[in-house]
N, C-alpha and C positions, 0 to 999 in steps of 0.2 A: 443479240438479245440475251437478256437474262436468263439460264436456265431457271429460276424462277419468279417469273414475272410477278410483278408486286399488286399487276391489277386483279390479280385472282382470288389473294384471300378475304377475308372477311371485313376485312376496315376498308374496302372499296366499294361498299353496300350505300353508303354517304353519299351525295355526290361532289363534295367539299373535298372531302378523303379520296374520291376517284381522282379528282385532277390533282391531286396534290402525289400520290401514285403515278401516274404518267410520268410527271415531272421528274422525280425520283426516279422512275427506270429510264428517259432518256439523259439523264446525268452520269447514271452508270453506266448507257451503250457508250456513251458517247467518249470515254474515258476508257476505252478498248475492253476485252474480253479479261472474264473475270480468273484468275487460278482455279476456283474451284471448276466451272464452265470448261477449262480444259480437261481435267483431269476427268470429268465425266463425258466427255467423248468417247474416253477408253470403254471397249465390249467388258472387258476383266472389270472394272470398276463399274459402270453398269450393272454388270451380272452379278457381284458382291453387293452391291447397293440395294438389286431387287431381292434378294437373298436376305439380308438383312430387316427387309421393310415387312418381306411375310413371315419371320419368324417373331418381332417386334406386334407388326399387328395384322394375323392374321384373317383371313378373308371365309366366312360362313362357308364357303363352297368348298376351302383346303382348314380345316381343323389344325389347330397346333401342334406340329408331331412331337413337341416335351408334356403335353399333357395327356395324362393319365385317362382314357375313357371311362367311364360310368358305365357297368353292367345294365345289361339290359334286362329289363323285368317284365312280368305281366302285369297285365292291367285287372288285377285282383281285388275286388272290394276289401276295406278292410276288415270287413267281420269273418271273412273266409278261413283266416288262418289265426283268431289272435292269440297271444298266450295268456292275458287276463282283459276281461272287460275294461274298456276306458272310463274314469270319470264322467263323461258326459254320455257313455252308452249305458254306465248303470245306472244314473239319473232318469236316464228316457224309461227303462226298461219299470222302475222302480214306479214312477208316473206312471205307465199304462197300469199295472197290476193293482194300482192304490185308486187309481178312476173304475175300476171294475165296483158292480153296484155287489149287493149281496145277495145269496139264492133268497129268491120270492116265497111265501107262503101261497100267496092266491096263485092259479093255473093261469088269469087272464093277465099275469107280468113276466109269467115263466116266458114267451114269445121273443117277448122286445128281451129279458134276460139273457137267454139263449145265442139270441143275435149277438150282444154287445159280447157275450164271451169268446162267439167264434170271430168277431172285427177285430177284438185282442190279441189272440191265436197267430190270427194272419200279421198282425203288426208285430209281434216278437218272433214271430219267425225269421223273419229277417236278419236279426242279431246271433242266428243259430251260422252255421258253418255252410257254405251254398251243396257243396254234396259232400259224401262218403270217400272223404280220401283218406285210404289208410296212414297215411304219415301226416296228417293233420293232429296236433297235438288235442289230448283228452281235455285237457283245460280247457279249450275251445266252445266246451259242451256244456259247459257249468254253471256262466254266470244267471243264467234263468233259472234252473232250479234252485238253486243258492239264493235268489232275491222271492221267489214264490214260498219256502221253507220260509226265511226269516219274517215276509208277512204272516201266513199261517201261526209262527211260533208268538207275534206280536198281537194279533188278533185270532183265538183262538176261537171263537164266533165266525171267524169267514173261513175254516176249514176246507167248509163244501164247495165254497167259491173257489179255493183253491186248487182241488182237485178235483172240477170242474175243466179250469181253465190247462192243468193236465193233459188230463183226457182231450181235451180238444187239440190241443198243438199236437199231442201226437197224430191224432187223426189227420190234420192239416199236412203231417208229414208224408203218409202213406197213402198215396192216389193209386190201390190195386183197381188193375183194369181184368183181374184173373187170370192174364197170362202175364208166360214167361219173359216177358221181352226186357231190355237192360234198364230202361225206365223204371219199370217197376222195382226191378230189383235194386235200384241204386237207393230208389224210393224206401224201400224196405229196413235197406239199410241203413238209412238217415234213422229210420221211425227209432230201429233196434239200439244206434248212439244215445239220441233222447234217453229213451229208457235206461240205460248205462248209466248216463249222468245222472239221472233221479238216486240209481241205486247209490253212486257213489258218495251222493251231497247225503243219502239216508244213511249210510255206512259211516261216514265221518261224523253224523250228528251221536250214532249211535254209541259210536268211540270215545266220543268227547263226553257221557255219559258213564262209560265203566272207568274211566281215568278220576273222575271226583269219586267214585264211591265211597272212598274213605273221607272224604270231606263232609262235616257236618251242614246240616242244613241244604242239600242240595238233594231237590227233589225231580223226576222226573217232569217233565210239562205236559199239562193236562195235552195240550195243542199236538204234541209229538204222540202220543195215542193215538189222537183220532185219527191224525194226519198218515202214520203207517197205515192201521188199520183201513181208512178208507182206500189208500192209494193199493192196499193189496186186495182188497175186497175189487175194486176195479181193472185187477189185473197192469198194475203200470209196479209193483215191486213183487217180487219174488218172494215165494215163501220163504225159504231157509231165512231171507231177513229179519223177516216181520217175527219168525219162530223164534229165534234168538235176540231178539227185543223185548219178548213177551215174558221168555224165560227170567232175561235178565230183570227186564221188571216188578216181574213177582216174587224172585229169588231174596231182592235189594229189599223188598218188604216185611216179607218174613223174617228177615233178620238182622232190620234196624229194629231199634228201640221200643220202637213204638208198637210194632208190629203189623201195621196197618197202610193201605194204599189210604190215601186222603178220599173223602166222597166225591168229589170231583175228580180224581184217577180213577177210582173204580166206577161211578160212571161210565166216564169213557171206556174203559176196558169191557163195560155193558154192552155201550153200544154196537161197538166191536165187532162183541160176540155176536147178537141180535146181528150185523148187518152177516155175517158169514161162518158162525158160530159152526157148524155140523163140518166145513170144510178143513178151518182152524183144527178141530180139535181130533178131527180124523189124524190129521197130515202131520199133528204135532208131534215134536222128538218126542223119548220118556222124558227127558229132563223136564220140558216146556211142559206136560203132563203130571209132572211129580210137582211140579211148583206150584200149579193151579190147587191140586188137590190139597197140597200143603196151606195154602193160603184158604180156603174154605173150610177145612177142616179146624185150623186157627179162629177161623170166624165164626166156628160150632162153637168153642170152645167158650169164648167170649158172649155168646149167645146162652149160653147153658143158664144162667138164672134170668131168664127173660132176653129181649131184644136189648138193652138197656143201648148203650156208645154206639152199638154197631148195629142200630136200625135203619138208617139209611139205608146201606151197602144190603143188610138180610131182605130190604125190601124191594132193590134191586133186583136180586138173582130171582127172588118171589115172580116179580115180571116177567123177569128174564124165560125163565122155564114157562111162565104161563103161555107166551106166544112161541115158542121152540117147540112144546112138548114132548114128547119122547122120541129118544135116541139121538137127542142134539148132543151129547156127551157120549157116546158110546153106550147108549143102556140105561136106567135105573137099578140097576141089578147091585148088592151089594157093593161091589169095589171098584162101582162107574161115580165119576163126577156127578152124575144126574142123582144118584142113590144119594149122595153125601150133600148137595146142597137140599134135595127133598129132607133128609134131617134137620140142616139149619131153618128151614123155614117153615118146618111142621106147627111152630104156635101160630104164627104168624096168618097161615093156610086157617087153621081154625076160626082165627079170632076176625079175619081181613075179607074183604071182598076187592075182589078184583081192582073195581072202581079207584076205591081206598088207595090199593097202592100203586097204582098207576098216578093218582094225584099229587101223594105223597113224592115218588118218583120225579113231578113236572119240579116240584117245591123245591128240591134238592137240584134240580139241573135249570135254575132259572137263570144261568147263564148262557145258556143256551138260545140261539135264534127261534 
């Protein structure tokens, strides 16, 4: 016989090709044994031959011993460790926060608002980091704050919605049960990266603001006020940030050109104060302290033959003290903040009633939700 028979391989699936194979291997028995048929009798050629045939094409159960194994990895989602968001994670991510509605005025939509904020929360969480592992790169932490800022700074109307949905992912973060157990603490620890990342996407916006100062025409964004402001008034940034934002803010005004925060920055810098004014202005540096004073004392100054330019902003701080009243500035007392804008708006107090500048006030902030 042939050591190999012709009826085996594939062109005897035919049965035309079958008998025609037959034919073919008894022309070759018949014509005596083949050289090669001898020579693999031999064990040594056998055993080179099967040698040969598994390094050629080896067999799933014996691996190629010339090929190089592939490390073995975990089975690690990809958002656990990345070094920047993918194209199609910041698109999803970008989509959730852009489908979020905007904070309600009526109490009967704040419910269904509420929901949709925290079903958001739970759906970006996911693109967060799964825990707290220290050698997980800080970039990991970013891409959500970084896309919640540039909405905010793009629609400076959905502020609240934005640090809304904040507050909520961090709460999503931290399931305390009050005790000690490693749950909670990994929990905690998640919450405390969040917040990092917030400060750091606020740190870099903040930077990216004292680097133009010398560039003309570049003003602070109405949006990046409110957006510090509320995020510290909620406790999700750190004073010493928000301190040294407010500084630089007011500092950059005093001594541009103009002299003046636009009525829409100082607005917001109103509201600011209104949402956490007595805390602010306790806890502030003297710098942050000396700039404020500086920038009202400017706006006495400008004020001295009537309200004229700077009626807006005089009838701002008018509000502003009327709902704080005393001691939101440290004092009315001569060389308190309170004493010195109570000068600025002494006509205004006379000639205004409350009503008036509260309206006046809606009039100037009708960009406002």
């Amino acid at each position: 016989m042939s050591p190999f028979p012709l009826a085996f391989f594939p062109l005897t699936k035919h049965p035309r090709n079958a008998i025609l194979a037959v034919q073919l291997e008894k022309n070759v028995t018949r014509s005596g044994p083949h050289p090669i048929s001898l020579a693999a009798d031999s064990l040594p050629v056998q055993a080179y031959i099967l040698l040969l045939a598994l390094l050629l094409f080896p067999h799933p159960l014996y691996p190629n011993p010339t090929t190089k194994m592939a490390p073995k990895t975990n089975n690690i989602h990809p958002s656990s460790h990345p070094t920047h968001a993918s194209p199609s994670s910041s698109s999803s991510i970008e989509a959730i926060i852009t489908s979020l509605p905007s904070r309600p005025d009526t109490a009967a939509a704040a419910a269904t608002y509420h929901s949709s904020i925290r079903t958001s929360a739970a759906q970006l969480r996911a693109f967060l980091p799964s825990s707290p592992d220290p050698t997980s790169p800080a970039a990991a932490w970013l891409p959500i704050p970084e896309a919640i800022y540039r909405h905010a700074s793009r629609f400076p109307e959905r502020v609240s919605t934005c640090v809304d949905l904040f507050h909520s992912i961090a709460d999503t973060l931290e399931c305390d049960t009050g005790e000690a157990t490693v749950q909670d603490q990994e929990q905690r620890k998640r919450k405390q990266e969040f917040l990092d990342s917030i400060e750091r996407v606020c740190q870099a916006e903040i930077a990216s603001y004292g680097r133009a100062e010398k560039e003309e025409d570049v003003e602070v964004p109405t949006s990046s006020i409110l957006l510090l402001g509320h995020l510290h008034a909620h406790s999700l940034l750190s004073f010493r940030i928000f301190d040294a934002f407010l500084s630089s803010t007011l500092s950059r005004a005093t001594e541009s050109s103009g002299g003046m925060l636009s009525d829409e920055q100082f607005a917001a810098l109103v509201e600011v104060l209104t949402l956490n004014g007595p805390r602010i202005l306790a806890s502030a540096a003297p710098g942050t302290k000396t700039a404020l004073e500086r920038y009202v004392s400017q706006l006495e100054d400008i004020c001295e033959g009537g309200l004229g330019g700077a009626s807006g902003q005089a009838f701002m701080l008018w509000a502003l003290k009327a709902k704080m009243r005393d001691g939101w500035a440290g004092g009315d007392g001569e060389g308190g903040i309170g004493g010195v804008i109570a000068g600025v708006v002494e006509a205004g107090d006379e000639l205004l009633e409350y009503d008036e500048v509260v309206r006046e006030l809606g009039e100037i902030r009708e960009w406002r939700p």
